[in-house]
C-alpha positions in Angstrom: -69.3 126.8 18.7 -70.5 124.1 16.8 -68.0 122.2 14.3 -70.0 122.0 10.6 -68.9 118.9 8.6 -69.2 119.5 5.3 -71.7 120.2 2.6 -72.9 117.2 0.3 -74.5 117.7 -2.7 -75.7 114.5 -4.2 -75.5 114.4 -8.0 -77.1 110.8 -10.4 -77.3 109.9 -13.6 -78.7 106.6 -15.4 -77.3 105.0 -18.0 -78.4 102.8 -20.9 -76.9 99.3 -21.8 -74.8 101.2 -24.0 -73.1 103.5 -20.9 -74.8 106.5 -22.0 -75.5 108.9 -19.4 -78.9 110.5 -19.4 -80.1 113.9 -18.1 -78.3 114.6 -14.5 -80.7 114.6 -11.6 -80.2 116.3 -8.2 -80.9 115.2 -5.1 -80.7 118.2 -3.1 -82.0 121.3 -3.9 -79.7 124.1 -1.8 -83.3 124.9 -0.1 -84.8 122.2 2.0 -84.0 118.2 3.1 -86.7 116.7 1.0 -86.1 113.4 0.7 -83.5 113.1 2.8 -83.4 111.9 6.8 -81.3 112.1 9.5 -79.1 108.8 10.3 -80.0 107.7 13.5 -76.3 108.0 15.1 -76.8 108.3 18.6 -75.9 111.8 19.6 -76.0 113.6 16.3 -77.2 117.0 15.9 -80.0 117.3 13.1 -78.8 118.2 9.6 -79.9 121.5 8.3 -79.9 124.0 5.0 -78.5 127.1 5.2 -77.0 129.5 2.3 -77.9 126.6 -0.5 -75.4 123.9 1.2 -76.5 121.2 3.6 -74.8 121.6 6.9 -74.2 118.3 9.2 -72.9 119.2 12.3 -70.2 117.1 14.0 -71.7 114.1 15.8 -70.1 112.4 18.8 -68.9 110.1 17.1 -71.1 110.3 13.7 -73.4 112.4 11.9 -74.9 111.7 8.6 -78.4 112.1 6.0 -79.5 109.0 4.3 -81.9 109.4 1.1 -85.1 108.0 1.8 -86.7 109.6 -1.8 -87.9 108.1 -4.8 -86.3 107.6 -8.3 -82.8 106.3 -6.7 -82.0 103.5 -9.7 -80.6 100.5 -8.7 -78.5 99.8 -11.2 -76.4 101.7 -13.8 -75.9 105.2 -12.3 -72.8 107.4 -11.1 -73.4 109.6 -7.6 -71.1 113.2 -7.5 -70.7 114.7 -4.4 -68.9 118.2 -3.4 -67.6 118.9 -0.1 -66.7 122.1 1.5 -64.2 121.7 4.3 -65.0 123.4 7.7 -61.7 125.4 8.8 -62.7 124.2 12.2 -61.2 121.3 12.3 -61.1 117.9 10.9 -63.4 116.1 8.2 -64.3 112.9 6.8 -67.3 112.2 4.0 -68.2 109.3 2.3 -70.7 107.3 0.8 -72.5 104.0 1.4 -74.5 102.0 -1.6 -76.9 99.2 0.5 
């Protein structure tokens, strides 16, 4: 059976000079990967959406999505994930900013 890692969902905001947080804007929306791609982790299983969460399967020894969308702001914006934890087994999630 495979092992699920959990489900991300990728939250920005911008902000003005003044810290000021505008509207929220999602970056996943619970029905398809638009906009995002699978990291190329050698042996990864393909993420995929099922019941409104992004499932990424457990990799050997990685798995991950990268954004690849427009409107990501370079400067000036907070990123919220959730994660649901797998009662398979272990878990690790985190983010990287290039």
């Amino acid at each position: 059976m495979t092992r699920l890692l959990p489900a991300i969902l990728l939250f920005f905001a911008t902000a003005t000079g003044q810290q000021t947080p505008t509207e929220w804007k999602s970056l996943f929306d619970g029905k398809t990967l638009g906009g995002w791609r699978k990291t190329p982790f050698n042996r990864s299983p393909a993420p995929r959406v099922e019941n409104g969460a992004m499932l990424l399967p457990a990799g050997k020894p990685l798995t991950g999505v990268t954004w690849a969308g427009d409107g990501l702001p370079k400067t000036g914006y907070e990123i919220r994930f959730a994660v649901r934890i797998s009662p398979l087994g272990s878990w690790e999630a985190g983010v990287a900013i290039l």
